[in-house]
C-alpha positions in Angstrom: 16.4 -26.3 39.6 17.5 -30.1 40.8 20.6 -31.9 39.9 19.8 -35.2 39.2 22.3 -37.9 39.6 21.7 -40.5 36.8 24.6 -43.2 37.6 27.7 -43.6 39.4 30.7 -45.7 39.1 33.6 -46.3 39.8 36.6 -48.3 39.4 37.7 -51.8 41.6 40.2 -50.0 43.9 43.9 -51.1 43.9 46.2 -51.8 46.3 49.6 -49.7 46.6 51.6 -51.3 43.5 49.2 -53.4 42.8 46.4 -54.6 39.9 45.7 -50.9 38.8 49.5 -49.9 39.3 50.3 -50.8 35.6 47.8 -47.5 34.6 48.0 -44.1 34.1 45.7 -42.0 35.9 44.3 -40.5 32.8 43.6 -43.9 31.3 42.5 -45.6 34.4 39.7 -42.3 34.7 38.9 -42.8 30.9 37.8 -46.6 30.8 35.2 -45.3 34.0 34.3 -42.5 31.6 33.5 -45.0 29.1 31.8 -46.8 31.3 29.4 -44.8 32.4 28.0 -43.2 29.9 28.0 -46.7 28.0 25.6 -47.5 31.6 23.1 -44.7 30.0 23.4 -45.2 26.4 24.6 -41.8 26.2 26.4 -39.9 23.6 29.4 -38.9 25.3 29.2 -35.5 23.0 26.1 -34.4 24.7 28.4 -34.0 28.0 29.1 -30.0 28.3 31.7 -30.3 31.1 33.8 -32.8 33.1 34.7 -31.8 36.4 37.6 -34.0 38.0 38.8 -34.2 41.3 42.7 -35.0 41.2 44.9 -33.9 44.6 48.2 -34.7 43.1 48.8 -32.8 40.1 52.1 -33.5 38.7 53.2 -35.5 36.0 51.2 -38.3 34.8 48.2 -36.2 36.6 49.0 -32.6 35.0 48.4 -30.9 32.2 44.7 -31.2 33.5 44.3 -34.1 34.1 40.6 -34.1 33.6 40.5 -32.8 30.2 43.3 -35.5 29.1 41.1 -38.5 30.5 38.1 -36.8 28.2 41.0 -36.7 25.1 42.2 -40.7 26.2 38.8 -41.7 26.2 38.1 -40.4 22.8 35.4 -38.1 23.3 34.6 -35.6 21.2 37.0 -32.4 21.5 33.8 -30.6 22.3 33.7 -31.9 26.0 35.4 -29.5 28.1 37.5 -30.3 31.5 38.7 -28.7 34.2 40.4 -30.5 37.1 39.9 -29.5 41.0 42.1 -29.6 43.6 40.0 -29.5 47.7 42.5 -32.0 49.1 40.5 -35.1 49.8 37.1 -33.6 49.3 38.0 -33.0 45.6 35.5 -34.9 44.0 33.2 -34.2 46.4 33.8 -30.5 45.4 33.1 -31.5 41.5 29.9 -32.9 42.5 29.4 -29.4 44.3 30.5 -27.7 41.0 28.3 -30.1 39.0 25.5 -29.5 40.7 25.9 -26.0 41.5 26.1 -25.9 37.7 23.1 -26.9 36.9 20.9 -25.2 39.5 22.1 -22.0 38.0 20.7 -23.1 34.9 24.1 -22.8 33.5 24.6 -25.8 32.1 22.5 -29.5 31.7 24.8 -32.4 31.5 28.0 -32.8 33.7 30.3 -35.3 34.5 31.4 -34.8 38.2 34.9 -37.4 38.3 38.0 -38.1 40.4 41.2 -40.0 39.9 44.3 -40.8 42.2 47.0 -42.7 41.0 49.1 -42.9 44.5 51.3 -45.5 43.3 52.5 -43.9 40.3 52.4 -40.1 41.8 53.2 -40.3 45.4 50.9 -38.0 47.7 52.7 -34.7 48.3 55.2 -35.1 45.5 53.5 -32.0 44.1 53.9 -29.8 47.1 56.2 -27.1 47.9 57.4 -24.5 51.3 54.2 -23.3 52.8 54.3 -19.6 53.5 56.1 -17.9 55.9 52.5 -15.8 56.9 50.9 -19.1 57.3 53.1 -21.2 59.6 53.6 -18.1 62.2 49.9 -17.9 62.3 49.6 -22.0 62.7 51.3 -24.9 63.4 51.4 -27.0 60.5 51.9 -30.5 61.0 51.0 -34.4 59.5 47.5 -35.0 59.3 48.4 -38.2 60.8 49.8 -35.9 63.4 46.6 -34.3 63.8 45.1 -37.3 64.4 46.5 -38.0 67.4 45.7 -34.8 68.3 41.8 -35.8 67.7 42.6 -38.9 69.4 43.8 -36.9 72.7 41.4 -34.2 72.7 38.3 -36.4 72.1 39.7 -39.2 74.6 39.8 -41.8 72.0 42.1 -44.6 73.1 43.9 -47.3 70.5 42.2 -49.8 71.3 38.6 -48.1 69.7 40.5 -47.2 66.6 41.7 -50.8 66.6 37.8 -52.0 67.0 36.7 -49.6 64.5 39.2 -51.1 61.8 38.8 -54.1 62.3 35.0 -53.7 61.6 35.2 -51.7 58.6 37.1 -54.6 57.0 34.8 -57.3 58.3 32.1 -54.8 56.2 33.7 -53.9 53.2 34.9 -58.1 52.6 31.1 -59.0 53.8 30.0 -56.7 51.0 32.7 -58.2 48.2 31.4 -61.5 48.9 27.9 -60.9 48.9 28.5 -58.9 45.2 27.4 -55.1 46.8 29.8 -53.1 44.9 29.5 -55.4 41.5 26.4 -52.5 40.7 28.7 -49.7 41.2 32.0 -51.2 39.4 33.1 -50.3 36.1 35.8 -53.7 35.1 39.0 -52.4 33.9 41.0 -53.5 31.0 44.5 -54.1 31.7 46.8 -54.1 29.0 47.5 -57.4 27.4 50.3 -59.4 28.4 52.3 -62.7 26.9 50.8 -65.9 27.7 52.4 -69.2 28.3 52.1 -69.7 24.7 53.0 -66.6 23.8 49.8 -65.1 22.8 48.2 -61.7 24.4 45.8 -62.1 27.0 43.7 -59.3 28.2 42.7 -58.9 32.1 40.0 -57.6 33.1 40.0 -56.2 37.1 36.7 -56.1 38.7 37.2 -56.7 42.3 38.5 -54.4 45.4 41.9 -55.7 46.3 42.5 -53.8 49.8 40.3 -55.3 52.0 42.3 -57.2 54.6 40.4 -60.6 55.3 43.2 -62.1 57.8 43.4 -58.6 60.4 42.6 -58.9 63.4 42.1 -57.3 66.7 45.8 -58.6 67.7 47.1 -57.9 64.1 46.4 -54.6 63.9 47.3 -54.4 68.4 50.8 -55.5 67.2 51.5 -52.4 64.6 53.7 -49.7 65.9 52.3 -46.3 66.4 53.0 -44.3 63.0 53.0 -40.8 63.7 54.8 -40.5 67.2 56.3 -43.0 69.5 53.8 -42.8 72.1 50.7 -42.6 70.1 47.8 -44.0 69.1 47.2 -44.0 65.2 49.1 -46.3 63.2 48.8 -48.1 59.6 46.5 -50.3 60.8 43.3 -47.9 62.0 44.7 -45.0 58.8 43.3 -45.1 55.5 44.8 -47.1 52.6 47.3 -45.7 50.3 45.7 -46.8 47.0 44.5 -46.8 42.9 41.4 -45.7 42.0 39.1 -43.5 39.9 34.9 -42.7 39.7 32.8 -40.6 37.7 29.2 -39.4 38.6 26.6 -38.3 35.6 24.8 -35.1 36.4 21.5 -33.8 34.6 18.7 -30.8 35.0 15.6 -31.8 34.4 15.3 -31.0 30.5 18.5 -33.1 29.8 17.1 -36.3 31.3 14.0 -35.1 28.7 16.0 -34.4 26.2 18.2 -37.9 26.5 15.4 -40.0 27.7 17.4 -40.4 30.8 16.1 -42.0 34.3 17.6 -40.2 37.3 18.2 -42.5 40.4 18.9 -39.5 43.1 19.3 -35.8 43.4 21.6 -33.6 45.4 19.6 -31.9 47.7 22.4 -29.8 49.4 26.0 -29.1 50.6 28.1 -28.0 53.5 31.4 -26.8 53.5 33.3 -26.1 56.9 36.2 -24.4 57.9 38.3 -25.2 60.9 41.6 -25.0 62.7 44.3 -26.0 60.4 46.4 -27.9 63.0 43.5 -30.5 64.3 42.8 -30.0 60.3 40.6 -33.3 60.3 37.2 -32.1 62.7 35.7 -30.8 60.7 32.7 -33.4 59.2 30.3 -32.6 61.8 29.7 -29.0 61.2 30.0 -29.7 57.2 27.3 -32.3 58.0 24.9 -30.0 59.9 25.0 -27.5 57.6 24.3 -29.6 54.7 21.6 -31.5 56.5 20.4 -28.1 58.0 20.2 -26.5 54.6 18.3 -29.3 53.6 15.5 -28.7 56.3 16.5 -32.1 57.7 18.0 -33.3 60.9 20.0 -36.3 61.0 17.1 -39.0 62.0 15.8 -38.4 58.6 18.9 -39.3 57.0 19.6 -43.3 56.2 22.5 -44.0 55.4 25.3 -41.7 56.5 28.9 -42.3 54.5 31.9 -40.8 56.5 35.2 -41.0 54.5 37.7 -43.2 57.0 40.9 -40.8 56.6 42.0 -42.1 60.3 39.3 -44.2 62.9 39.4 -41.5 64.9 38.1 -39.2 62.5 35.1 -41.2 62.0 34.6 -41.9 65.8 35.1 -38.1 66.5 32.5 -37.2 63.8 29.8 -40.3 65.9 30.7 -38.4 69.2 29.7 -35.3 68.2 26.9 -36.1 66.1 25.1 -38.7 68.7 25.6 -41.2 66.1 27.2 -44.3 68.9 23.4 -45.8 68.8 23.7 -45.8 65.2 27.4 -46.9 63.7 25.4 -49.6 61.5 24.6 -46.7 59.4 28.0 -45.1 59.1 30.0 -46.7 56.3 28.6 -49.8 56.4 30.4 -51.2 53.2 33.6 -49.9 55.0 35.8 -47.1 53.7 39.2 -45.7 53.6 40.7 -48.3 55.8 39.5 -51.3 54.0 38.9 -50.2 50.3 41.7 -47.6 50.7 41.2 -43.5 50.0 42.5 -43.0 46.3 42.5 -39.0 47.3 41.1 -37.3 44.6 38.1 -40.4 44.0 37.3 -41.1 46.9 34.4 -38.3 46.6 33.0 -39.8 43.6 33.5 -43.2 44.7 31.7 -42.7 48.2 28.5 -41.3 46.0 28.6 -44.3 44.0 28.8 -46.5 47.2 26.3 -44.8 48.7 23.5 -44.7 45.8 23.0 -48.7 45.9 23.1 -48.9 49.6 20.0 -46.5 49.9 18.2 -48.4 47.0 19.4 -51.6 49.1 17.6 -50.7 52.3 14.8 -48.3 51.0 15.7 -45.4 52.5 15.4 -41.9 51.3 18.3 -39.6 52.1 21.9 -40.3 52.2 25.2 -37.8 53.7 28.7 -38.1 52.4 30.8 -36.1 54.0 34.9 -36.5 54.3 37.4 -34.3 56.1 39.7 -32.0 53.9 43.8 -31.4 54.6 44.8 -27.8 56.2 41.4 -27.4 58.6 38.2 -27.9 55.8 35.6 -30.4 55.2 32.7 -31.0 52.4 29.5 -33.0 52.9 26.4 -33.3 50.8 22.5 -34.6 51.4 21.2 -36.9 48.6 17.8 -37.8 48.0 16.8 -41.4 46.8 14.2 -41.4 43.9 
């Protein structure tokens, strides 16, 4: 059985303490909720399960986090949620779940959804010790220290991250200004505040606030290596600590019958890949062959290819291996984690929803989304354009 992807959308993505910073996750995730089933003209009642990708989960984003976005955005008790926790590949893993789901037969309507509120939960406030029987197996380090470790192994020097960077913000502001993501956007209400007069005023934030329009080449040159003194990967060519949320709607083939719904895309298939947990980040291009693989594809069938930019290297390491340096205008080319930023647990949903319009923009057929996942894993997935 297919899983059909109806719609996708996602919130404007806010900078560290910025627009979105005055939300709560759950809230921030239930306006997009709202949002997209509003898209459909669907009853949100008819939804049988909300899967949502959340890596922090602690405070603001416990309790299940999932099912208290369903309860904020005043769905009907009946909507069940679970929330998923794979790292950065979370809601890539929900739209696994989703789909998975509904192949089975198992169920016909889901809501695959991620939320990361990094500047109200900082990233790894919900960790702990790591096990005794794991670190004197491995070396557990940063994954910004793995990066460098990428960058030595795959000989790839500053001043390509530096390039790459600076090109994935020249794409993601090109594509603001030329209205690419307004399809994909659900506006969000921010809560009123006093006036000059005194009156309310409601804002509404539509627009991705990360993207850096005055870097450049010497800008980013002048940062100091963030990891360790004498390396490579700083701030500048590292994804964007950042707000954001982004829901995908999921349907078998008798629930877009049954609610007169018209599909855009379907999963085709996934990959999941397990590697060494101290390089931790390498692990996209096996993730991508065995989706595309599974698929029956290989990779010149595939369009548009979206790699999630946890550090420039990891993207240029995931070109190298693939034999994608001919074709970078198909990687990310509405930019990624380094200009819009990497909201952890949405960036999953959010790349799907980036990369549904850009297929329908340039006519072609299949899609991969693929991101790297912390402690040696990574998810990707084949969609097909209908």
């Amino acid at each position: 059985m297919n899983a059909y992807i109806v719609d996708a959308v996602r919130s404007p993505v806010g900078r560290k303490n910025g627009t979105l910073s005055v939300l709560r996750g759950d809230d921030l995730a239930a306006q997009v909720l709202n949002t997209l089933v509003r898209r459909s003209d669907l009853d949100p009642g008819a939804i049988e399960d909300v899967q949502m990708g959340c890596v922090t989960q602690i405070g603001e984003q416990g309790w299940n986090v999932g099912r208290m976005a369903v309860l904020a955005a005043g769905w009907p008790v009946g909507v069940s949620a679970t929330t998923v926790d794979r790292q950065c590949g979370s809601s890539m893993q929900t739209n696994f779940n989703a789909a998975a789901a509904i192949a089975s037969g198992q169920l016909d309507l889901v809501v695959s959804a991620g939320v990361e509120m990094m500047s109200r939960v900082p990233m790894g406030s919900n960790g702990g010790s790591i096990s005794g029987e794991v670190t004197s197996r491995y070396e557990i380090v940063m994954q910004g220290t793995s990066a460098e470790l990428l960058a030595k192994e795959w000989r790839i020097g500053r001043d390509a991250q530096d390039a790459y960077s600076l090109e994935s913000h020249r794409r993601a502001v090109a594509a603001i200004d030329e209205g690419r993501f307004e399809s994909e956007i659900a506006p969000i209400d921010l809560p009123d505040e006093p006036s000059g007069g005194g009156a309310a005023t409601r804002t509404r934030f539509a627009v991705d606030e990360a993207a850096r329009r005055d870097t450049s080449l010497e800008k980013l040159a002048a940062l100091a290596p963030a990891f360790q003194a004498d390396g490579t990967v700083t701030a500048g060519n590292s994804s964007q600590i950042v707000d954001g949320a982004a829901a995908v709607l999921i349907a078998s083939e008798d629930a877009l019958a049954t609610h007169a719904l018209e599909p855009r895309a379907r999963f085709v298939s996934f990959g999941l890949a397990g590697v060494d947990p101290t390089r931790m980040l390498h692990g996209n291009p096996e993730a991508i062959n065995k989706a595309v693989g599974r698929a029956g594809l290989t990779l010149d069938d595939i369009g548009v290819i979206e790699v999630n930019e946890a550090f420039a290297v990891v993207v240029l390491q995931t070109a190298a291996d693939l034999g994608l340096a001919e074709r970078m205008g198909d990687v990310n080319p509405n930019g990624g984690g380094i200009s819009l930023g990497h909201p952890l647990g949405a960036t999953g949903a959010r790349i799907t929803a980036t990369l549904l319009p850009e297929l329908e923009r340039r006519g072609a057929r299949y899609g991969v989304a693929s991101m790297c996942v912390g402690f040696g894993m990574a998810i990707a997935a084949v969609v097909e354009r209908l």
